[in-house]
SERO-4910 file (N, C-alpha, C, O; in steps of 0.05 Angstrom, whole numbers):
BEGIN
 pado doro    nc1    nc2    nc3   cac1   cac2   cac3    cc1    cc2    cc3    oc1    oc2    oc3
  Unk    A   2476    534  -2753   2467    537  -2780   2437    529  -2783   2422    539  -2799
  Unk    A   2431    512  -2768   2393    502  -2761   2386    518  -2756   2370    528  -2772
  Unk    A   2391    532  -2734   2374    550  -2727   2372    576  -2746   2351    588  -2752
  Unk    A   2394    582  -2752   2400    599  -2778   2377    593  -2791   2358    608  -2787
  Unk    A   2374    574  -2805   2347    567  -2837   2335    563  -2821   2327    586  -2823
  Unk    A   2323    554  -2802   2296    547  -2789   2278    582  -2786   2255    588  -2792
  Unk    A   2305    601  -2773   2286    622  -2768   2282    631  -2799   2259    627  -2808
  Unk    A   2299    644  -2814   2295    658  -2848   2278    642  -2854   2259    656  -2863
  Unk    A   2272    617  -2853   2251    602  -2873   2219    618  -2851   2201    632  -2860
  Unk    A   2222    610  -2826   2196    617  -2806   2188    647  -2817   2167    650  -2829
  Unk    A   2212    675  -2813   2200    696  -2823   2197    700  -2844   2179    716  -2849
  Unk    A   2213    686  -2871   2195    689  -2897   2161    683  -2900   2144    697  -2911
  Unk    A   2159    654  -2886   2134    642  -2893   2119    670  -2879   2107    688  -2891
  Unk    A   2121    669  -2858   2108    699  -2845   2097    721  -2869   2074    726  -2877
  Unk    A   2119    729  -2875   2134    755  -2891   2106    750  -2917   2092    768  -2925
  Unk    A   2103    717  -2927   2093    707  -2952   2056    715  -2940   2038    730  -2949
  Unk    A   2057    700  -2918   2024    701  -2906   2009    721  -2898   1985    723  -2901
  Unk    A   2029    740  -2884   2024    765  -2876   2034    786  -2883   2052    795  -2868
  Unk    A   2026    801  -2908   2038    827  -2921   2040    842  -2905   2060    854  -2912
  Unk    A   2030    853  -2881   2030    877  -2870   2052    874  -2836   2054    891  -2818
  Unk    A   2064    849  -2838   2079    828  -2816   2101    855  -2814   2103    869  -2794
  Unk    A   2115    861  -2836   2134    886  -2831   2133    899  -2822   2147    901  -2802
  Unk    A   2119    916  -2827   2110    936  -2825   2097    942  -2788   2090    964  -2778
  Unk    A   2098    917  -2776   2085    921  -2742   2116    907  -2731   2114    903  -2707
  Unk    A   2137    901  -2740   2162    895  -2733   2175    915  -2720   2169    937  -2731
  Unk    A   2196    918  -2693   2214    928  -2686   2237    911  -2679   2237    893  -2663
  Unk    A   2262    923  -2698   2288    907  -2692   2300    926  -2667   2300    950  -2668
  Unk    A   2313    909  -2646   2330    929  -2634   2356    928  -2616   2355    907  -2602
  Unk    A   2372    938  -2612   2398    927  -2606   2414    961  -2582   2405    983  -2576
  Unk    A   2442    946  -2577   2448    976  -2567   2479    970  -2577   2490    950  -2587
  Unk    A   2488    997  -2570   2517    997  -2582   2536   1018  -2572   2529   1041  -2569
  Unk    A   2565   1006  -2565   2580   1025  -2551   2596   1048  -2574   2611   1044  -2592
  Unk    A   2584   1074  -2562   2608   1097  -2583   2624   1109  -2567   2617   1121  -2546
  Unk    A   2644   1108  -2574   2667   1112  -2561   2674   1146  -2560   2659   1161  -2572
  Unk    A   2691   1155  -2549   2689   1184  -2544   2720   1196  -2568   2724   1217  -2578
  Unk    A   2736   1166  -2567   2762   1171  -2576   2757   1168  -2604   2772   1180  -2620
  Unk    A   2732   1148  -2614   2730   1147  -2644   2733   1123  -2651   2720   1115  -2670
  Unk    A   2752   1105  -2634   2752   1077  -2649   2731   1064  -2649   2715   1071  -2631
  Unk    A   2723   1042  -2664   2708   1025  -2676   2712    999  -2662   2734    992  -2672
  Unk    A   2706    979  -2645   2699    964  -2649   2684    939  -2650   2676    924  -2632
  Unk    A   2682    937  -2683   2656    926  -2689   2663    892  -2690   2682    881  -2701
  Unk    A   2638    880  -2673   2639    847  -2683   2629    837  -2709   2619    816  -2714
  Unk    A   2634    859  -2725   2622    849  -2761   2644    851  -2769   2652    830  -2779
  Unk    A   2660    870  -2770   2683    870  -2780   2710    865  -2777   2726    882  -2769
  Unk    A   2716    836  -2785   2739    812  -2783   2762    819  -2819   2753    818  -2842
  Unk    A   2785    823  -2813   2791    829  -2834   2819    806  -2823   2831    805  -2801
  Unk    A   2825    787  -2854   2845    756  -2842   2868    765  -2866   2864    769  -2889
  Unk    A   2885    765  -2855   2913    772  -2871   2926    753  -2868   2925    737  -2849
  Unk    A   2947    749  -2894   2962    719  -2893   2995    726  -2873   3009    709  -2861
  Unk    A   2998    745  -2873   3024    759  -2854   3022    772  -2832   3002    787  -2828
  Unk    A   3040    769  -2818   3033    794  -2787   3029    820  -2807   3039    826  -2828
  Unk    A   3009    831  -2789   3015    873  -2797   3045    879  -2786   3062    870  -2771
  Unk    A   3040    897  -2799   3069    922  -2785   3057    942  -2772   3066    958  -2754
  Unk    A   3035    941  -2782   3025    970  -2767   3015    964  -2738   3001    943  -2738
  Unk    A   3017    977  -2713   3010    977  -2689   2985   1001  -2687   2989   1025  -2691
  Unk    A   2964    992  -2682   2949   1022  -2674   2944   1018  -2638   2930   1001  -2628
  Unk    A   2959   1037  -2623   2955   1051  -2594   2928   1062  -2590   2918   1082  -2601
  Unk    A   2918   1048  -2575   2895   1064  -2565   2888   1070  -2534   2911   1067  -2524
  Unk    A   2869   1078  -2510   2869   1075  -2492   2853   1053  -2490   2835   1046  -2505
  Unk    A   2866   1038  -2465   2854   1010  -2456   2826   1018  -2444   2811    999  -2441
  Unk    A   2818   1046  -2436   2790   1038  -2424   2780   1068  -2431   2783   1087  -2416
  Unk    A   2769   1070  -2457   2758   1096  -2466   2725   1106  -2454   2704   1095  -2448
  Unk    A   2735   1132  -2457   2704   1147  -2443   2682   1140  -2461   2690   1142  -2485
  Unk    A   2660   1132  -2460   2641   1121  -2471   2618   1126  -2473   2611   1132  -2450
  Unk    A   2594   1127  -2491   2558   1120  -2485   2553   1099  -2504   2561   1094  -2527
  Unk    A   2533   1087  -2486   2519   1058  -2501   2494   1064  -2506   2481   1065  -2485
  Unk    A   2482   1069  -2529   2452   1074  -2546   2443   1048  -2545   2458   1029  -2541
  Unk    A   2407   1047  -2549   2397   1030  -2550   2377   1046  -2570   2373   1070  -2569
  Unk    A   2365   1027  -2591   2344   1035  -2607   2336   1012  -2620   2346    990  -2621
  Unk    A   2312   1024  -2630   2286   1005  -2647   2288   1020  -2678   2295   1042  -2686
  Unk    A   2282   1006  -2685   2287   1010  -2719   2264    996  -2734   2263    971  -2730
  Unk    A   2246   1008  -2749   2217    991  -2759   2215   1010  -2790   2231   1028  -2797
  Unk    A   2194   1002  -2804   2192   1022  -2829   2173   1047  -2815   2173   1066  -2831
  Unk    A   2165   1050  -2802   2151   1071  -2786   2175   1098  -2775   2167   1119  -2767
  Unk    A   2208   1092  -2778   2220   1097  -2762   2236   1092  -2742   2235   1067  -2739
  Unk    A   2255   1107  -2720   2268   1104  -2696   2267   1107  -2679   2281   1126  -2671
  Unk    A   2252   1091  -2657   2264   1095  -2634   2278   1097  -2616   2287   1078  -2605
  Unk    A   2283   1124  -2608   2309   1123  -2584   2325   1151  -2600   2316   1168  -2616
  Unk    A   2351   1149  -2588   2362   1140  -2575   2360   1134  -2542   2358   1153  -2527
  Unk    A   2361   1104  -2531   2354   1112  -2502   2391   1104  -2488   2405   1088  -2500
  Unk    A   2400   1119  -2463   2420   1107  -2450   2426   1093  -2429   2411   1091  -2409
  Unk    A   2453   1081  -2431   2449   1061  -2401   2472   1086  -2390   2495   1087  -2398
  Unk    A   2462   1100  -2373   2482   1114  -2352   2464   1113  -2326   2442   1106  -2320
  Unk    A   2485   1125  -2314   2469   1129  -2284   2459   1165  -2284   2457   1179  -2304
  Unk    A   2453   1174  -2256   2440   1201  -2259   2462   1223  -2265   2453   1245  -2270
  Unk    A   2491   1222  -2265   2513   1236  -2274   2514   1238  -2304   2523   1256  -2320
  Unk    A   2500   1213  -2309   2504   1211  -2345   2531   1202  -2349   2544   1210  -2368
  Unk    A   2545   1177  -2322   2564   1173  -2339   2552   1133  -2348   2534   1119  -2339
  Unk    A   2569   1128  -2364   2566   1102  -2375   2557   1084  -2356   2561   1085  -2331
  Unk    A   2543   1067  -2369   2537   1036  -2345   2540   1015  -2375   2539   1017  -2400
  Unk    A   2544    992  -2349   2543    962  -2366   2510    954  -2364   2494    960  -2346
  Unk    A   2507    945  -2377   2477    938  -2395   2472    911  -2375   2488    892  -2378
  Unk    A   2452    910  -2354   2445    893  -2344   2419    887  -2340   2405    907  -2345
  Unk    A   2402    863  -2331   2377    865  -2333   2362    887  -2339   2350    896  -2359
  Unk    A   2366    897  -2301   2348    923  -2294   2347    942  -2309   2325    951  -2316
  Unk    A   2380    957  -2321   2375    969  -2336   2369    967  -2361   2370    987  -2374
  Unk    A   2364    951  -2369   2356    941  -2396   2328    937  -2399   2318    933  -2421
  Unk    A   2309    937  -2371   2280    937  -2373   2281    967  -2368   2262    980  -2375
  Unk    A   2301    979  -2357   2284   1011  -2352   2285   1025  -2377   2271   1045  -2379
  Unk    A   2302   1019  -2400   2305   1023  -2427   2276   1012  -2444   2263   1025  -2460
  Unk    A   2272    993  -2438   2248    977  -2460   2229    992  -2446   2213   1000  -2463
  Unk    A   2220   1003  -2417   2195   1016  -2414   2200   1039  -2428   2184   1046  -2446
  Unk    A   2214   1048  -2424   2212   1083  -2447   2208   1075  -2474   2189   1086  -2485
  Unk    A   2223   1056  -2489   2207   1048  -2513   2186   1042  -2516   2175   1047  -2537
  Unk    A   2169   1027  -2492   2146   1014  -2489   2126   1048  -2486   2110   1055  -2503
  Unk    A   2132   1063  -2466   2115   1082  -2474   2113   1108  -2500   2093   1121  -2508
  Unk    A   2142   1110  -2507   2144   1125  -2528   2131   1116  -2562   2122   1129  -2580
  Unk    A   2139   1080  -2557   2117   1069  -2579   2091   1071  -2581   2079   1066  -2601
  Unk    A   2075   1082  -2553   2048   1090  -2544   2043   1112  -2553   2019   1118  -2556
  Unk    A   2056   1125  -2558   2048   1151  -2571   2050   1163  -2595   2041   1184  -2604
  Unk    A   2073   1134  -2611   2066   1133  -2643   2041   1135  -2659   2025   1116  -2657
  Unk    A   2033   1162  -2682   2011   1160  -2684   2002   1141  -2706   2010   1146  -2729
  Unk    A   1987   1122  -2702   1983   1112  -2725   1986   1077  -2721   1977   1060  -2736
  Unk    A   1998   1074  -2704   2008   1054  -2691   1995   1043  -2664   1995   1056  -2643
  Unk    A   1984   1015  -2666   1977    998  -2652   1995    973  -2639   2008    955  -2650
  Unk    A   1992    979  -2612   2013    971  -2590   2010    935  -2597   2025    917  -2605
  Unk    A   1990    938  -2591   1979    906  -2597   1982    891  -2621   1977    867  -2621
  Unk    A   1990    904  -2643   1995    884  -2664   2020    883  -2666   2030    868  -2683
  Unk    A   2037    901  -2649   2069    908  -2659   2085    879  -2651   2080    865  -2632
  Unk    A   2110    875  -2677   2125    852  -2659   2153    867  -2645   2158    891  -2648
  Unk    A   2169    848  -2630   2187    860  -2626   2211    846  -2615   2211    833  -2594
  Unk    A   2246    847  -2641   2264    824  -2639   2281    838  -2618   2281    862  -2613
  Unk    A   2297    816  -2606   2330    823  -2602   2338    814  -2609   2327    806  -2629
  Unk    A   2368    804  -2606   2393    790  -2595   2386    769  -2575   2363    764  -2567
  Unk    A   2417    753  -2564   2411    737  -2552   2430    749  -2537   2451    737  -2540
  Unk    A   2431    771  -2519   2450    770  -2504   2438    770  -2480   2414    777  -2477
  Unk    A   2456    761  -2456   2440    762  -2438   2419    770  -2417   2400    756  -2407
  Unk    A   2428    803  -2413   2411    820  -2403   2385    821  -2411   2366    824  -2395
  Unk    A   2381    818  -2450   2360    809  -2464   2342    783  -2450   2318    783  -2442
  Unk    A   2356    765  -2449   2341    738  -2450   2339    728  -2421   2330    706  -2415
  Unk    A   2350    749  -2401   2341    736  -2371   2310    732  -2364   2293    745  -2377
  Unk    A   2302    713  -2345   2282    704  -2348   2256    740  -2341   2235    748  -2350
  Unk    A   2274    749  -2321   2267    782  -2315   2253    792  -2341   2229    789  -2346
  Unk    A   2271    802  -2355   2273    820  -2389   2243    798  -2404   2221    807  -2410
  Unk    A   2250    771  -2407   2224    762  -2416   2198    766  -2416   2181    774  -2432
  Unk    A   2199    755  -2381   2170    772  -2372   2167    787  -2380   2150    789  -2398
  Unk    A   2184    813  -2369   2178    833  -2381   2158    841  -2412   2136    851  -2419
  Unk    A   2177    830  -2420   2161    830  -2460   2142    819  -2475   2130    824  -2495
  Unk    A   2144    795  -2446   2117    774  -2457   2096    780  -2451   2077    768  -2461
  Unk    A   2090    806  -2429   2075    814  -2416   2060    841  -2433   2040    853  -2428
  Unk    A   2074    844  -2450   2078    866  -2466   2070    861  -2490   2049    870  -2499
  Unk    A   2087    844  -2504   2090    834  -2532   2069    805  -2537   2059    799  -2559
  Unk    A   2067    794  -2520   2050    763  -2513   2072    752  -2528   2097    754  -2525
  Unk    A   2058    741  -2548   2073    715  -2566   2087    725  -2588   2100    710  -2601
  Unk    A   2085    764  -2598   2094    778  -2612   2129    782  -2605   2138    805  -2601
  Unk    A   2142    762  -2605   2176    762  -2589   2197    739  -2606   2198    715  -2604
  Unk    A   2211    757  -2623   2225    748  -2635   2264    743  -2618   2281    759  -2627
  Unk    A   2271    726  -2601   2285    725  -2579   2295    701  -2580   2282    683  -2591
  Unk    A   2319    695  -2571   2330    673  -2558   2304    659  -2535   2283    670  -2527
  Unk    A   2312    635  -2530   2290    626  -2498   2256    630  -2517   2238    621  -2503
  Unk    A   2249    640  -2541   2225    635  -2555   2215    629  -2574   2229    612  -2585
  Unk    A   2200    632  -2583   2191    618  -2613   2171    638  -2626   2151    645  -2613
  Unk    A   2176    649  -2649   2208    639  -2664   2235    649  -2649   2236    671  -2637
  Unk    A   2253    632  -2650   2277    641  -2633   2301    655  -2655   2309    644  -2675
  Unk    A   2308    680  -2646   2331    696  -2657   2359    679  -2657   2371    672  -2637
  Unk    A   2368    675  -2686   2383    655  -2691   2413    669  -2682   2417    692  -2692
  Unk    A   2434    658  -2664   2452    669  -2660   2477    673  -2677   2484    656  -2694
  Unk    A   2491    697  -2673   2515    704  -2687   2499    708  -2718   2511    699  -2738
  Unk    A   2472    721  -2722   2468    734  -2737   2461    763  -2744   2440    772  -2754
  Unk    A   2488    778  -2736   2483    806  -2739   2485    819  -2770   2476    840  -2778
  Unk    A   2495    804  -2779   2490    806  -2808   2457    800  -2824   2450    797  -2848
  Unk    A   2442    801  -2800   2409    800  -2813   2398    822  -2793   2375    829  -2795
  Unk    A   2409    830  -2779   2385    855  -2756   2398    880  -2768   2423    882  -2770
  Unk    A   2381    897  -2776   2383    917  -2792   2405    938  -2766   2424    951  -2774
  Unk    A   2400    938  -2744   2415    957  -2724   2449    954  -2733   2467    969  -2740
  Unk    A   2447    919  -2727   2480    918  -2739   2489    921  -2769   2511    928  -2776
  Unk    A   2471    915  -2781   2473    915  -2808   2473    944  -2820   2485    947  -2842
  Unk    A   2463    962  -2811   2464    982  -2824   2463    997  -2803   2487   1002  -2800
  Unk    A   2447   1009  -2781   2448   1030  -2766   2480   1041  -2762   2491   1061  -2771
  Unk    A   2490   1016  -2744   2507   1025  -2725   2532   1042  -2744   2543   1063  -2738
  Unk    A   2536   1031  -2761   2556   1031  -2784   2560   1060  -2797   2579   1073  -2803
  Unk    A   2528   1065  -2799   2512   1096  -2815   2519   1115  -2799   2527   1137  -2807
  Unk    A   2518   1106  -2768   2524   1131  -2749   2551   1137  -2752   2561   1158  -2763
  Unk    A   2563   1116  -2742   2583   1121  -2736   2603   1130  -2755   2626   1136  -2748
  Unk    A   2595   1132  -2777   2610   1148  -2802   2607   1177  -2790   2624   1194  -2786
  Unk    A   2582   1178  -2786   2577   1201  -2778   2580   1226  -2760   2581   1250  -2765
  Unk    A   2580   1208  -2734   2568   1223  -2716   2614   1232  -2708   2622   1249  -2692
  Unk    A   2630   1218  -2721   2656   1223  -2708   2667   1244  -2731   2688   1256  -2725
  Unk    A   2654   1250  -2758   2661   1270  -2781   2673   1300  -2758   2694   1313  -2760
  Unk    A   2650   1302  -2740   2661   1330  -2721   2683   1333  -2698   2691   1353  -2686
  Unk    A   2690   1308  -2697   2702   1307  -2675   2700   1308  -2650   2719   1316  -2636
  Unk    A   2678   1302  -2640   2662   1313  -2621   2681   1299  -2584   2680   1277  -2573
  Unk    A   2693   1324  -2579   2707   1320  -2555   2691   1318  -2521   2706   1317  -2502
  Unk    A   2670   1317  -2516   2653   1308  -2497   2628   1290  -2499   2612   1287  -2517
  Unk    A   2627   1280  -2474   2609   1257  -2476   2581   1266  -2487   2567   1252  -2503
  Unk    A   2572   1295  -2474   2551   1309  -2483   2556   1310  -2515   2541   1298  -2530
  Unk    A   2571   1319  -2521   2573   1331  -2557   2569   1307  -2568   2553   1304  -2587
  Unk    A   2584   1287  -2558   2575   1257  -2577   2551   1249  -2583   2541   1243  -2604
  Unk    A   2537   1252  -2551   2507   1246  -2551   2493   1255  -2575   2481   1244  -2594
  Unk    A   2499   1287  -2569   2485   1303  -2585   2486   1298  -2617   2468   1305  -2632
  Unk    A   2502   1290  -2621   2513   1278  -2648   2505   1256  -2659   2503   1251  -2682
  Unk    A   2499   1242  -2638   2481   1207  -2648   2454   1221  -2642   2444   1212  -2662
  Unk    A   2438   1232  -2633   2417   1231  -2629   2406   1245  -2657   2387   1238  -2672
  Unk    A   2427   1271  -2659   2422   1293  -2694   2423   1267  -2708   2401   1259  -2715
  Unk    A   2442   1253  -2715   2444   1237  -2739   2421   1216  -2742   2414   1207  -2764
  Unk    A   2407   1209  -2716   2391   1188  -2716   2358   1200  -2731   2346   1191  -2750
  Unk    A   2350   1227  -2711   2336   1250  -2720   2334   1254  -2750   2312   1254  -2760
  Unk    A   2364   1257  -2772   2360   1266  -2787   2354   1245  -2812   2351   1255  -2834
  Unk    A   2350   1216  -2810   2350   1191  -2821   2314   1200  -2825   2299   1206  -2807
  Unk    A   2309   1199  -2854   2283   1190  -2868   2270   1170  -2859   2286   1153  -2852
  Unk    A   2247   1163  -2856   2228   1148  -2848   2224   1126  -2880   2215   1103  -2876
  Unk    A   2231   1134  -2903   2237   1125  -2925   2259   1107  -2926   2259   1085  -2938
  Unk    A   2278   1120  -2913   2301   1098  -2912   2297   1073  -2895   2302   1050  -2903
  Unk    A   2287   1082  -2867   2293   1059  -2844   2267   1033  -2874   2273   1010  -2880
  Unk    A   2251   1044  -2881   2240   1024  -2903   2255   1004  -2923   2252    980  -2922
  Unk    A   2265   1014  -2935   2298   1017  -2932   2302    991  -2929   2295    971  -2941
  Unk    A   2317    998  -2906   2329    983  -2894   2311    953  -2885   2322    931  -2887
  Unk    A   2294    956  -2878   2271    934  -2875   2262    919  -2886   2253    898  -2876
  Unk    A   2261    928  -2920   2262    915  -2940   2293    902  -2947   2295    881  -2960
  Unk    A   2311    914  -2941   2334    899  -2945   2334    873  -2924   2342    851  -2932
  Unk    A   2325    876  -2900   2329    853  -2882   2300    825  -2896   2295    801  -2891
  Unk    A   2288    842  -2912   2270    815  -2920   2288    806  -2937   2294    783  -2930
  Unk    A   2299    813  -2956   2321    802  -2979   2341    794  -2973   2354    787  -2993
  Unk    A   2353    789  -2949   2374    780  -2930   2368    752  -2929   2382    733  -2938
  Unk    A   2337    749  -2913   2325    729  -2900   2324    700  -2925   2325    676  -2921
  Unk    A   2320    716  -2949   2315    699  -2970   2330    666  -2974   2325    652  -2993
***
């Protein structure tokens, strides 16, 4: 919970000193969509005073893709994936988790309007994020612009209820992108990538402004 108010109070004062602090922010996270449709999410805990009756069957190891994206008032980055050259699924590990941030790192290069050097840029604290590898990486990139576990300011944990990806992205898609039913790994893709595509540059603002009002 310290670290909780230590960071909201750090990015408000920010937020208070530097009006334009938003606006050079990227939140970003990744997330598994499943091929079968189920959901699930570590936001949503639902506590009943009785056993259920109801059983839901699912398969124990469903076909899968894991997205990664950046989310700023400028817009979305990505979708980028962790597969191998078949395009089937991978687990999110260092390496691949830096060969993901260089495609963001150059595709943010080509945002127009947008200066590399003033941009900041948060995660999570999960591991692959915060190996000393992935750091470098960012620090090398971002300098002191790294909102992360292992830095300062440090990304306060078990708060996905303040990073706009968990808070709103993931949730938005996935209403979405399963409305078709989409029976291959390709069609799914294609389906998060349309839905991500079709999101206003007005909204992800949006949404950005909601995570300042969170922070409060």
């Amino acid at each position: 919970m310290r670290k909780r108010v230590t960071m909201c109070q750090w990015l408000s004062d920010k937020i208070d000193d530097e009006p334009e602090f938003l606006d050079n922010m990227w939140f970003s996270d990744e997330a598994h969509f499943l091929l079968s449709g189920h959901v699930n999410s570590k936001n949503n805990i639902f506590w009943g005073s009785t056993p259920p009756d109801h059983c839901l069957q699912r398969p124990l190891h469903s076909v899968k893709c894991t997205a990664w994206v950046a989310i700023s008032t400028h817009g979305i980055i990505g979708p980028f994936w962790f597969e191998d050259d078949d395009e089937r699924s991978l687990t999110v590990n260092t390496e691949r988790y830096i060969q993901v941030l260089r495609k963001f790192w150059v595709a943010l290069g080509r945002r127009r309007g947008i200066d590399r050097a003033l941009q900041w840029f948060q995660q999570d604290g999960a591991t692959p994020h915060t190996s000393d590898r992935s750091l470098e990486w960012l620090q090398q990139r971002f300098e002191d612009r790294l909102i992360s576990r292992r830095c300062h300011p440090e990304w306060s944990p078990h708060s996905p209820d303040l990073n706009p990806p968990d808070f709103y992205l993931w949730g938005y898609l996935k209403d979405r992108v399963y409305e078709h039913n989409p029976q291959t790994i390709p069609d799914l893709k294609a389906a998060i990538t349309a839905a991500i595509r079709a999101i206003p540059r007005e909204e992800c603002r949006r949404v950005i402004e909601n995570f300042a009002r969170r922070i409060q």
